[in-house]
One Martini backbone bead per residue (centre of mass of N, CA, C, O) as a GRO file, in nm:
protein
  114
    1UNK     BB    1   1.730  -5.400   2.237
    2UNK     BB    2   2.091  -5.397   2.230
    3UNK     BB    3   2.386  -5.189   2.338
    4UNK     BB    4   2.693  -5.233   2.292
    5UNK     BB    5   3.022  -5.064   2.416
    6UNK     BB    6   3.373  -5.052   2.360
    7UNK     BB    7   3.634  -4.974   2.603
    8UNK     BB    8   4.007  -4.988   2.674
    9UNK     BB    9   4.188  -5.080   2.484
   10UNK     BB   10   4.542  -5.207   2.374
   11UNK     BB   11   4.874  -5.166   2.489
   12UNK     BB   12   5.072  -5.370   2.692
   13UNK     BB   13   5.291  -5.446   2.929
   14UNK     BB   14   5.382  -5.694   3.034
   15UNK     BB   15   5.201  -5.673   3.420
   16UNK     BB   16   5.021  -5.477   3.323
   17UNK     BB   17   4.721  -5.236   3.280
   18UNK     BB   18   4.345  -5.282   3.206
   19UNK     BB   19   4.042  -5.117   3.141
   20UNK     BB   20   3.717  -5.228   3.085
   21UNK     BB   21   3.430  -5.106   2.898
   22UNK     BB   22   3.064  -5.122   2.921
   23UNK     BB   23   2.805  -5.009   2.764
   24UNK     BB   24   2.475  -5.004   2.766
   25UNK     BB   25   2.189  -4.992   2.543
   26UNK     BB   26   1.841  -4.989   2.556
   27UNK     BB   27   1.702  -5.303   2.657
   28UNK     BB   28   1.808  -5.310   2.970
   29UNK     BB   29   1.613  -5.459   3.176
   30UNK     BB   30   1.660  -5.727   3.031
   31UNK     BB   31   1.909  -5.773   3.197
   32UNK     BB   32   2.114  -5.973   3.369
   33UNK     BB   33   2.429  -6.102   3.229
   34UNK     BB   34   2.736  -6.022   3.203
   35UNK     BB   35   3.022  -6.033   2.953
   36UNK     BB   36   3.324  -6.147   2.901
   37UNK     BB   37   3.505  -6.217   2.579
   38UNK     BB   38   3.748  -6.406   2.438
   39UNK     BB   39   3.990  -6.408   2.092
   40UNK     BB   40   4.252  -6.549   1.988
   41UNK     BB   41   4.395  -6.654   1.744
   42UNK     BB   42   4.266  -6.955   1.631
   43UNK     BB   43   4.067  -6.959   1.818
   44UNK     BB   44   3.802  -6.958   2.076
   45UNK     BB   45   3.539  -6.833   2.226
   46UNK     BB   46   3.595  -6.719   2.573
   47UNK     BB   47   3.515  -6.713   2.879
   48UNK     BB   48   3.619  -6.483   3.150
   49UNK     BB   49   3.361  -6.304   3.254
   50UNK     BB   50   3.102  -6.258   3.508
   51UNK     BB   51   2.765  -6.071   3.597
   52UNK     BB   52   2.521  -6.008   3.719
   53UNK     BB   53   2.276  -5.798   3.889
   54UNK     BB   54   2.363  -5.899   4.234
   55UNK     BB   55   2.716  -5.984   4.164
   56UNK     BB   56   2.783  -6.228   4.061
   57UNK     BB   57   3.048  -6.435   4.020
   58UNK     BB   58   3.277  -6.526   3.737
   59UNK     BB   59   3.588  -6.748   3.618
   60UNK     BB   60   3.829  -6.785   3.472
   61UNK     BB   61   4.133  -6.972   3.565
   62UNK     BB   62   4.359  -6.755   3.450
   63UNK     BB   63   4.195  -6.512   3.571
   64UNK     BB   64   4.229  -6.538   3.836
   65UNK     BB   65   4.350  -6.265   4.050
   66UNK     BB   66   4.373  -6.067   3.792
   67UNK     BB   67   4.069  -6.008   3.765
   68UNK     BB   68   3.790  -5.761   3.770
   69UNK     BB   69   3.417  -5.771   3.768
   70UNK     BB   70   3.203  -5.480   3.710
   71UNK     BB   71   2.916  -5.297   3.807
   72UNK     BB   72   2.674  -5.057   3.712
   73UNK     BB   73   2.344  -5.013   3.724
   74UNK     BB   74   2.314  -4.712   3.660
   75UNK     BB   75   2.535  -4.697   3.406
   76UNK     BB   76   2.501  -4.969   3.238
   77UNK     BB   77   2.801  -5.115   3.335
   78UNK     BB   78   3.082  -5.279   3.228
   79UNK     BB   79   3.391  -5.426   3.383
   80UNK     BB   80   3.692  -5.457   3.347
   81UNK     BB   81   4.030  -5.554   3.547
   82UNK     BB   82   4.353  -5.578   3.450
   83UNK     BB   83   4.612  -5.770   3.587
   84UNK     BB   84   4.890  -5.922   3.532
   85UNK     BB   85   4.982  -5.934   3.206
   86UNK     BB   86   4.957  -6.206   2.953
   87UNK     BB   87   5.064  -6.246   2.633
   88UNK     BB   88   4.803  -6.429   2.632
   89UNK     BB   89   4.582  -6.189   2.679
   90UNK     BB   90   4.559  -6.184   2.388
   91UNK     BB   91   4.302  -6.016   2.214
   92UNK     BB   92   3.947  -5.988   2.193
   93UNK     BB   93   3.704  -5.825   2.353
   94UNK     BB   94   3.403  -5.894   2.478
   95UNK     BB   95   3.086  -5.764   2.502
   96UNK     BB   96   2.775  -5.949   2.709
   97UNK     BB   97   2.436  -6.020   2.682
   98UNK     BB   98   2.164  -6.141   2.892
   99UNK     BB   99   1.829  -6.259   2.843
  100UNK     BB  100   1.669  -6.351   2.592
  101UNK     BB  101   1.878  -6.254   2.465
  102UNK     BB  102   2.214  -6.254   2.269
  103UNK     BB  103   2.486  -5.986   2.321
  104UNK     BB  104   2.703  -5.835   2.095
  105UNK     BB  105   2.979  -5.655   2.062
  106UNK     BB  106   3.269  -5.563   1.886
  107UNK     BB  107   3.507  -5.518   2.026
  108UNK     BB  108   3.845  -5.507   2.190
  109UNK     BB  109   4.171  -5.453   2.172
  110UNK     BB  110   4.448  -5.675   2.363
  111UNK     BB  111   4.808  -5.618   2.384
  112UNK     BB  112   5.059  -5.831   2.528
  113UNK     BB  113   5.373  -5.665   2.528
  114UNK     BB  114   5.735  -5.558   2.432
   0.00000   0.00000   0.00000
């Protein structure tokens, strides 16, 4: 079993920054790939940004040079960096792991707005 634990989320005026942490703990050796998704009304849940084991990184197109997916495997950790936030990136945002089984974080909101 994995449990993840997200924080960092809140409200940010749209161009604003927030970076999102998520902390990994359980039968963390058996994961390979973390990843932020977010869902926001009415909407369905869509992969933002992934990252490795090795670092390899992959993002959604819309969030391409503006988040920044970074993982720390001493800490078990892993961030989301957001950048030139917009209206659109209002969401819950989850915390995601893979390994044999795939988890899924509580969700932290994510409100950009003025």
């Amino acid at each position: 079993q994995v449990q993840l634990v997200e924080s960092g989320g809140g409200l940010v005026q749209p161009g604003g920054s927030l970076r999102l942490s998520c902390a990994a703990s359980g039968s963390i050796f058996s994961i390979n790939t973390m990843g932020w998704y977010r869902q926001a009304p009415g909407k369905q849940r869509e992969l933002v940004a992934a990252i490795t084991r090795g670092g390899s990184t992959r993002y959604e197109d819309s969030v391409k040079g503006r988040f920044t997916i970074s993982r720390d495997n001493a800490k078990n950790t892993v961030y989301l960096q957001m950048n030139s936030l917009k209206p659109e990136d209002t969401a819950v945002y989850y915390c995601n792991a893979a390994s044999a089984m795939i988890y899924w974080g509580k969700g932290t909101l994510v409100t950009v707005s003025s």
